[in-house]
N, C-alpha and C positions, 0 to 999 in steps of 0.2 A: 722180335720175329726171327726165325732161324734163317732163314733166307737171305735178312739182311747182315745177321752173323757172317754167314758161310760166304757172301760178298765181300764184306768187309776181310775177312782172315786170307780172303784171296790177292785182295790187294795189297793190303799188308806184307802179307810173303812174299809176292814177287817181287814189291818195294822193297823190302829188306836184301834182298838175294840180289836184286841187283847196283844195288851201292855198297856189295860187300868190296874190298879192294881187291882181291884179288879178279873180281869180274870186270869191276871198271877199268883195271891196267891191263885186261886179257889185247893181246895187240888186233887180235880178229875180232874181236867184240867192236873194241873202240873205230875199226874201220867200216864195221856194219854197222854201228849205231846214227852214224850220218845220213846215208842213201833211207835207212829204214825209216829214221823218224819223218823226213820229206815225204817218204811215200805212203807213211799214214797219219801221218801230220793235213795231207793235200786234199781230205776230203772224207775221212773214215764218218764223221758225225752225221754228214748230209747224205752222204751215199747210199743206206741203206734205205731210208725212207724214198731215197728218189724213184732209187730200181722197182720197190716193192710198188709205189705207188703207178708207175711207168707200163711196167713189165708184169706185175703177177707173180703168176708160179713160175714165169721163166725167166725172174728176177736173177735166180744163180746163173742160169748160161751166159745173159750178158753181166756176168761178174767176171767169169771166166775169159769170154772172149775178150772182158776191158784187160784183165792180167796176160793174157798172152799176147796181145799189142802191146805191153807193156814190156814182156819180154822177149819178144821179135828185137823192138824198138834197143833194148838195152844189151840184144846179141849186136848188132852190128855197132853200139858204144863199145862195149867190151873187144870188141877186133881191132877196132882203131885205136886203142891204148895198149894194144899187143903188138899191133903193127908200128904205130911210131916208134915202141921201145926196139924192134927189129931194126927197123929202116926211117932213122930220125931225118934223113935226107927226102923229103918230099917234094912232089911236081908242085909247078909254079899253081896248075887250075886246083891240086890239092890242097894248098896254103890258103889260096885266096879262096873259097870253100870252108874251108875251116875260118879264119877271116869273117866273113858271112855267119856263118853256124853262132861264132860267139857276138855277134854284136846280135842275132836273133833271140837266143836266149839273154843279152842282158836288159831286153825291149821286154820279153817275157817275164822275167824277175820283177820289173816293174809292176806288169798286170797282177801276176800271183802274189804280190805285198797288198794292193788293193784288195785282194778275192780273201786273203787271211785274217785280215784286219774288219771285211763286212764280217765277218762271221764272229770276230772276235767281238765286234758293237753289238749283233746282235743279241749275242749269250751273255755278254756280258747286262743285257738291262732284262732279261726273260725273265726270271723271277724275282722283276721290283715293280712296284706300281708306277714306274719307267716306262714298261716297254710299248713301244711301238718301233715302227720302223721310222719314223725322225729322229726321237732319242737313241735310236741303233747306231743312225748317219753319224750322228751327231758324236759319239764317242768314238767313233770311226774317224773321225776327221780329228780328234783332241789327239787322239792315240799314235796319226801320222805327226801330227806337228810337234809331238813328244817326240819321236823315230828324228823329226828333220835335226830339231832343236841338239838333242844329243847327237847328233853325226855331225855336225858342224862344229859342236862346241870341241865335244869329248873325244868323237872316236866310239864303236860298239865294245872294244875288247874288254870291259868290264861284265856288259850285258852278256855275250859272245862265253861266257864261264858258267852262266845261270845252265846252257845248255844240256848236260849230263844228267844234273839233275831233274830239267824238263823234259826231256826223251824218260829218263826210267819212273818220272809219275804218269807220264801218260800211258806208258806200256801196263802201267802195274792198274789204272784207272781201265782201260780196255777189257786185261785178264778181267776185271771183277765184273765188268758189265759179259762179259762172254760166260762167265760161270753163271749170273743171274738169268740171262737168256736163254740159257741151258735148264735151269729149272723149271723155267716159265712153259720153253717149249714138251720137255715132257710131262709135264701137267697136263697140258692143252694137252695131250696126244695121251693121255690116259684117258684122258673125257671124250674123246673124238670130236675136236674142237682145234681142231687145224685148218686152216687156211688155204684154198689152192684157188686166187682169185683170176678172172679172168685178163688179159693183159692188156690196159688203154691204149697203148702205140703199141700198132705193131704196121709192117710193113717197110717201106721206104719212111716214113714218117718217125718210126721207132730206132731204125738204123741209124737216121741223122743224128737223133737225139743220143745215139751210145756215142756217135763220134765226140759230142761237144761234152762228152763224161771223161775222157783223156787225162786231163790236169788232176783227177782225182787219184790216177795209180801213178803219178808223176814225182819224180824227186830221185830217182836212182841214176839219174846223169850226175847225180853232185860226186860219185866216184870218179870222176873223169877227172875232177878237179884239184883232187888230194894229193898230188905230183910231189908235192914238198915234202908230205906227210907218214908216205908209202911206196911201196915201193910199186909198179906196174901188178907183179901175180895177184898183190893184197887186193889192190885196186879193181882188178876183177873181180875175185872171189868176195870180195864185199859186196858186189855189187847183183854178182847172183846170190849168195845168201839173204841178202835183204829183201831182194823179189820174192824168195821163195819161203819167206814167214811171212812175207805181208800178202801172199797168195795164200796162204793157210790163214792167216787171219781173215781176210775179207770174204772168203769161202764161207768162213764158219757164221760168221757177222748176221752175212748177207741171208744164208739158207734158213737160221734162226730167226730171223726177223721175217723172215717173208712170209713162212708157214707158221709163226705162230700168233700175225697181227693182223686181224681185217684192215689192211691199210686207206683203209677208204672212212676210216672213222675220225681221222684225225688229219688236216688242214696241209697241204706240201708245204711248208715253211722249209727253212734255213736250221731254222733249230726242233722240229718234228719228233727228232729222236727223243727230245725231254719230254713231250708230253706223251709220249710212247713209253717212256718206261716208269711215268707213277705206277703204272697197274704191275710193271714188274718189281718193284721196291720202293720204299720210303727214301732211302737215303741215293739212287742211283741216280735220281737228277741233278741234285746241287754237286755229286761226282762227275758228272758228264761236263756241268758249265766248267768246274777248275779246270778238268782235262783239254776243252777246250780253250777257254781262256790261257792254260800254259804252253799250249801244243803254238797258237794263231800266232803268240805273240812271239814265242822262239825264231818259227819258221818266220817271220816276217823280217826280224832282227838278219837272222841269218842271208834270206835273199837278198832285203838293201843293201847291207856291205858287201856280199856276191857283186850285186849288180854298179854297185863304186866300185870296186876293185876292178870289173872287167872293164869299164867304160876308160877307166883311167889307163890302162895299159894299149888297149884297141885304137886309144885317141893319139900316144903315143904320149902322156902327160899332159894335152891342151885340153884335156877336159878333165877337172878336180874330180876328187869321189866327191866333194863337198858341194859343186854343181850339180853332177849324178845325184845326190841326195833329193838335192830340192828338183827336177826334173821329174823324179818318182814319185816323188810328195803331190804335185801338180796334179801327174796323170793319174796317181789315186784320191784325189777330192775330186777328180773331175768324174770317175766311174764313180766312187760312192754316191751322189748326189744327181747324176744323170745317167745310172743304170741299177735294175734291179739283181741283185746277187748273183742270181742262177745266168744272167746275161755274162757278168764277169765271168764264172766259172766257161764258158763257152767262148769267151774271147780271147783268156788265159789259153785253152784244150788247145786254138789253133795255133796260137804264137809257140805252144811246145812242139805244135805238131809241126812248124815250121825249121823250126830247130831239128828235130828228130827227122825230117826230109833232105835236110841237109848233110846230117852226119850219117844215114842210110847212103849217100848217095856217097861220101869219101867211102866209107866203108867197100861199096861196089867196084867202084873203080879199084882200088886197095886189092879186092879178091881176085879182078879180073888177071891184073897184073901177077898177077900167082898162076903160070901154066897149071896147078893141079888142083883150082879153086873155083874154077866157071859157075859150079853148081851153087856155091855160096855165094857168089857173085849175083847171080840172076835171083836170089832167096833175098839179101840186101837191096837191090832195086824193087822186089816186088814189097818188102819192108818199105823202103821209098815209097811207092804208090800210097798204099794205104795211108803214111803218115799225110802224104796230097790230099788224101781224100779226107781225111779230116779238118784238114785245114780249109776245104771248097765248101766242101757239106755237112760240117757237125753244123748242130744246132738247140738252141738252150731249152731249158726244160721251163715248162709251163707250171710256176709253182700261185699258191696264192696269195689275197692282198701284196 
């Protein structure tokens, strides 16, 4: 079928073009390839079915308004890693702030290796006469006690090398479903067979629900963290360039999907999007599971050792990353097994939104302290607010079984 050609040569290409060497050594590539893959690593698969099935036709505005909390949230990151490089000497309530910020994101880290790994169980048993959501758990929990076993024995830094080339299969597995989507949807719209569904939530009930969607534009704080790696300007600019391909991507995703799929014909699950795109190609589902299955299992790899790495320095050393390991191992068999997916994805939203209320608020004070900054100051605390409000009022999406 040429469709599934024209899919296929799309992936292939980008796949090729992005492990040429000269792309993989580019020094701004390699410092946008971190914050990007987090932040479509964090929810690209389930996202699109959520909003369309949620929202409708007004699926893309809240895509928009989730990318612009997004990038509110990563303007006042990006000032506090401008401002430390200015003025490394910080107030005592600033420290201990930041202090707080990192022990909330490595309690976060925790949740989001649980929310990577349900997803990773689930696609990984979709198309076997496996699936259900027991044997979903059930791989889910094999898949942390693999994560504990090797972090205690080995260390990740062998796993932690897979990553380059799990970031440029998933980018290249994305391009090909966004060029299939592309055909699918001007089809439909030759036929006059486009989509413009009414929206289930809407109201205060629909708000809550975009709040507890947070964790899925999330992952563009991990430039905060590349100190060793880059220098501060990289560390920004990485961090806005990556929002603003994964805002073009999830734009294009999302408007695709919404108008071209009665979303009401196919079940809100975790994994949706596979059974959504038999009708767009043959071979586009068993690409969606590897991308999934490569993307859950990176991002997952990558957080636990974030979240050892941080606990151990925060604790001062009395607490191993090898204790951190198994602490996270814990509280992810305790949500795989006594919460439903879409509940994790809403418990993760707040523990970021937690984090990002935090570092809104150094950000604030940082601007006030600038006679010629008031205005970005009061812009940073009302950033603040909102991340509050996420963390009081989002709330999880009502998916099925």
């Amino acid at each position: 079928m040429l469709q599934d050609i024209f899919i296929s040569l799309m992936t292939l290409g980008l796949l090729v073009g992005l492990m040429l060497p000269r792309v993989r050594k580019a020094t701004a590539w390699r410092a946008t390839v971190t914050p990007l893959a987090s932040i479509i690593g964090s929810g690209f698969l389930v996202l699109g079915p959520i909003l369309s099935h949620s929202y409708g036709k007004y699926a893309p505005l809240v895509m928009l308004f989730l990318c612009l909390a997004a990038y509110a949230f990563g303007a006042a990151i990006r000032f506090n890693i401008a401002n430390l490089a200015q003025k490394p000497n910080r107030t005592a309530p600033e420290r201990r702030t930041e202090y707080f910020a990192s022990w909330a994101l490595s309690f976060a880290y925790c949740i989001s290796v649980a929310y990577y790994l349900n997803l990773f169980g689930a696609f990984a048993v979709k198309m076997t006469t496996f699936n259900s959501p027991a044997m979903g758990k059930a791989v889910t929990s094999a898949v942390l006690l693999l994560i504990l076993a090797v972090g205690w024995l080995r260390g990740f830094s062998a796993m932690e090398k897979m990553e380059q080339v799990s970031v440029s299969l998933k980018l290249a597995i994305i391009a090909g479903l966004l060029a299939g989507l592309s055909v699918y949807f001007f089809t439909q719209a030759e036929q006059s067979e486009l989509t413009f569904a009414a929206p289930a939530e809407t109201g205060w009930t629909g708000i809550a629900l975009a709040f507890g969607l947070i964790i899925t534009v999330q992952g563009f704080e991990t430039s905060r963290y590349l100190g060793s790696e880059y220098k501060p300007d990289m560390r920004i600019c990485s961090m806005r360039y990556s929002q603003w391909l994964a805002t073009a991507i999830y734009m294009a995703y999302v408007v695709l999907l919404t108008y071209a799929f009665d979303a009401g014909t196919v079940p809100l699950t975790e994994t949706a999007i596979v059974d959504m795109m038999k009708v767009v190609s043959a071979i586009l589902p068993a690409m969606l599971i590897v991308a999934a299955l490569s993307a859950q299992f990176s991002a997952a790899i990558a957080d636990t050792s974030g979240a050892g790495g941080l606990v151990e320095e925060l604790s001062g050393g009395r607490v191993s990353p090898r204790l951190a390991y198994l602490i996270l191992v814990l509280i992810g068999l305790g949500l795989t097994w006594f919460s439903h997916v879409f509940q994790i994805i809403s418990f993760a939203s707040k523990a970021f939104a937690y984090y990002y209320a935090l570092q809104c608020g150094i950000a604030a004070v940082g601007a006030f302290r600038e006679a010629k900054a008031p205005i970005r100051g009061m812009a940073f605390a009302a950033f603040g607010l909102l991340a509050l409000a996420v963390l009081f009022f989002g709330q999880p999406v009502e998916g099925a079984g």
